[in-house]
C-alpha positions as CSV (number, residue, x, y, z in Angstrom):
1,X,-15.4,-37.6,54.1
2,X,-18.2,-36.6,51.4
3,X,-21.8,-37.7,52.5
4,X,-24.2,-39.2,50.1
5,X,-27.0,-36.6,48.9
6,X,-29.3,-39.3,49.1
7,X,-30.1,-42.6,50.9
8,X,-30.7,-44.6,47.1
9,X,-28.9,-45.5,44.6
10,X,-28.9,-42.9,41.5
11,X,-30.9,-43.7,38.1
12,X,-27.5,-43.3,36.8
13,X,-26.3,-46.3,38.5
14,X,-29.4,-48.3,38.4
15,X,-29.8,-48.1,34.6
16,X,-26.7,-50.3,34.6
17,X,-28.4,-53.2,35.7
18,X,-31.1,-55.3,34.3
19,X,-33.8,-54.2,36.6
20,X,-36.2,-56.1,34.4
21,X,-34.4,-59.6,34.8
22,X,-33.4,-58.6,38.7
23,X,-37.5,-58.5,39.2
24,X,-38.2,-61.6,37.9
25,X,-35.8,-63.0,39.8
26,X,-37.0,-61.9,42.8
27,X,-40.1,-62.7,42.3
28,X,-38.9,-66.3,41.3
29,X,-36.7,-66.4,44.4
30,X,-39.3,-65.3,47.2
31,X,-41.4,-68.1,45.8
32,X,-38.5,-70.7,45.7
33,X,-37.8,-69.4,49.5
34,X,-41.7,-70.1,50.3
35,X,-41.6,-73.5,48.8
36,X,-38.6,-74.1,51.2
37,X,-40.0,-73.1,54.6
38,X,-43.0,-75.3,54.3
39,X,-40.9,-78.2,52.9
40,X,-38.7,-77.4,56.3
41,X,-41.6,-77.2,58.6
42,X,-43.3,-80.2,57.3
43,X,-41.5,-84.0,57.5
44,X,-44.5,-85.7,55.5
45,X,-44.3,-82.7,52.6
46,X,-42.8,-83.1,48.9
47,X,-42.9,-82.2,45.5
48,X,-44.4,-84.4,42.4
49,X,-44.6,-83.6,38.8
50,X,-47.7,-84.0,37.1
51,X,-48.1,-85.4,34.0
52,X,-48.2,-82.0,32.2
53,X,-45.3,-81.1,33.5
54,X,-46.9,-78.9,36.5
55,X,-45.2,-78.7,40.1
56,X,-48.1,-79.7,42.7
57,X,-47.3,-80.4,46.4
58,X,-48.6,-83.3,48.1
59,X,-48.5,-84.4,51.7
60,X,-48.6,-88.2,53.2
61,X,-45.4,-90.5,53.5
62,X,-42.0,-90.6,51.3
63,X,-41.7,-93.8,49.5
64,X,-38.6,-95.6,51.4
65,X,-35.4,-96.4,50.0
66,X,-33.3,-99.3,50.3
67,X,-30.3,-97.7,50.7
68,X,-30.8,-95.5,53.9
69,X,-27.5,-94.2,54.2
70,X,-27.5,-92.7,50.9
71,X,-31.1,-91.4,51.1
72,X,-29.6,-89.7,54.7
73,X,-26.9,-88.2,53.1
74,X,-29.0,-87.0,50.0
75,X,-31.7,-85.5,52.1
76,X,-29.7,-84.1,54.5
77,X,-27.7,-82.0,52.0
78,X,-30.7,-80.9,50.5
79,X,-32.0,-79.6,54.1
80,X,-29.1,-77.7,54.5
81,X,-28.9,-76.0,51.1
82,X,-32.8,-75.3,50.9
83,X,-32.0,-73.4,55.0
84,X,-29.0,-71.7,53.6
85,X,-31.4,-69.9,50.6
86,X,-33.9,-69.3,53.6
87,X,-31.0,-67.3,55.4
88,X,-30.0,-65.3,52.6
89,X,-33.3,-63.7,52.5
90,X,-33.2,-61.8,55.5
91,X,-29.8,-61.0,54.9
92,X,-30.3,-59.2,51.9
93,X,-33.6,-57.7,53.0
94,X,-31.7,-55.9,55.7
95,X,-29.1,-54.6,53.3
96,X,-32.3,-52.5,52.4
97,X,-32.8,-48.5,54.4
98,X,-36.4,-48.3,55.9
99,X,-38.1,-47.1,52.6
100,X,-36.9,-49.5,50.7
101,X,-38.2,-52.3,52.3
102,X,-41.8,-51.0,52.7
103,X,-41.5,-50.6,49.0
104,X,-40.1,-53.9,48.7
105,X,-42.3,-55.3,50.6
106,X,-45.2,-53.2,49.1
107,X,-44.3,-54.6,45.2
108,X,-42.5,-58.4,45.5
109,X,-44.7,-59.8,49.1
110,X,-48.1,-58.1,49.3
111,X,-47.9,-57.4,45.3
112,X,-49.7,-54.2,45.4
113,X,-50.0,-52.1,42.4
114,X,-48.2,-48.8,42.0
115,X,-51.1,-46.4,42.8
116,X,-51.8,-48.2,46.3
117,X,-48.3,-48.0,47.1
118,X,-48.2,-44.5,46.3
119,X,-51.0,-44.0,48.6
120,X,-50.2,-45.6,51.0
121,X,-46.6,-44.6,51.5
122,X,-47.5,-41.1,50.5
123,X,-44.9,-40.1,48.0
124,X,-44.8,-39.2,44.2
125,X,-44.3,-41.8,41.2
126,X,-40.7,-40.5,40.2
127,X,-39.5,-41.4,43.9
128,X,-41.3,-44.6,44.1
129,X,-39.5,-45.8,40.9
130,X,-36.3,-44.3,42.2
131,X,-37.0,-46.5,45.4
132,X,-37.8,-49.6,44.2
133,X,-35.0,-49.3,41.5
134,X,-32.2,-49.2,44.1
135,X,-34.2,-51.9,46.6
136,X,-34.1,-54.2,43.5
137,X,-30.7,-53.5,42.7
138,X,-29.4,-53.5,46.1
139,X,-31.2,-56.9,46.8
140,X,-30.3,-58.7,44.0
141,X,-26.4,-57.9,44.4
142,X,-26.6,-58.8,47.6
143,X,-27.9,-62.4,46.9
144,X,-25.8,-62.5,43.8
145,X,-28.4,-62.3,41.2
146,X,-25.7,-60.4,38.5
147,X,-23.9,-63.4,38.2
148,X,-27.2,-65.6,36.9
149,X,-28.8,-62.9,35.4
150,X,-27.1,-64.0,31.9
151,X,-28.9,-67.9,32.4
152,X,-32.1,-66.4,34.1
């Protein structure tokens, strides 16, 4: 059996995905992931649409409905679909070697810029693109991002 010359995925390979559109949907993703945990932690917390058409969260009591049984059924579906896209996260973040998570980490949770990552993690431009390229890549298969990536 051959062994891999290298713990990332090639330029070669990368370039055949749209690393652009996989990075927004990150991006997109870790915040929808966010919204969920604190609308999971939180009974009293919801979402309301403002008149300009701005998501703002609000806290206090959900207006009752009449029909309990279908409001159960609604909510509880919801629940479970919102803690299933909370799983997948840490699924796919452990698909990721050691430094592509700190770079992952680094660029789509603590947003730091290029030059403080490079700093920090003490390696050279060319490899931090070549890192990040294969975490995005890597993380967005995993969760299925190439099959969107077309309505994204």
């Amino acid at each position: 059996m051959r062994k891999r010359s290298s713990e990332f995925m090639t330029d070669y390979v990368t370039n055949q995905f749209p690393i652009v559109k996989f990075k927004e949907m990150i991006f997109a993703y870790l915040n929808i992931v966010e919204l969920f945990q604190v609308m999971l932690n939180d009974k009293d917390y919801y979402i309301r649409i403002t008149p300009t058409y701005e998501l703002r969260t609000s806290s206090g009591k959900l207006p009752t409905n009449s029909k309990i049984e279908s409001f159960v059924i609604k909510k509880y579906d919801n629940k479970v679909k919102m803690e299933d896209c909370v799983l997948q996260y840490p699924m796919a973040f452990n698909e990721l070697n050691e430094e592509e998570r700190q770079v992952f980490l680094k660029t789509f949770v603590e947003r730091k810029k290029d030059i403080e990552i490079i700093e920090e993690l003490r390696i050279h431009s060319v490899k931090l693109n070549t890192i990040r390229k294969s975490a995005i890549v890597r993380f967005s298969i995993k969760l299925g991002f190439d099959k969107y990536v077309k309505n994204f």
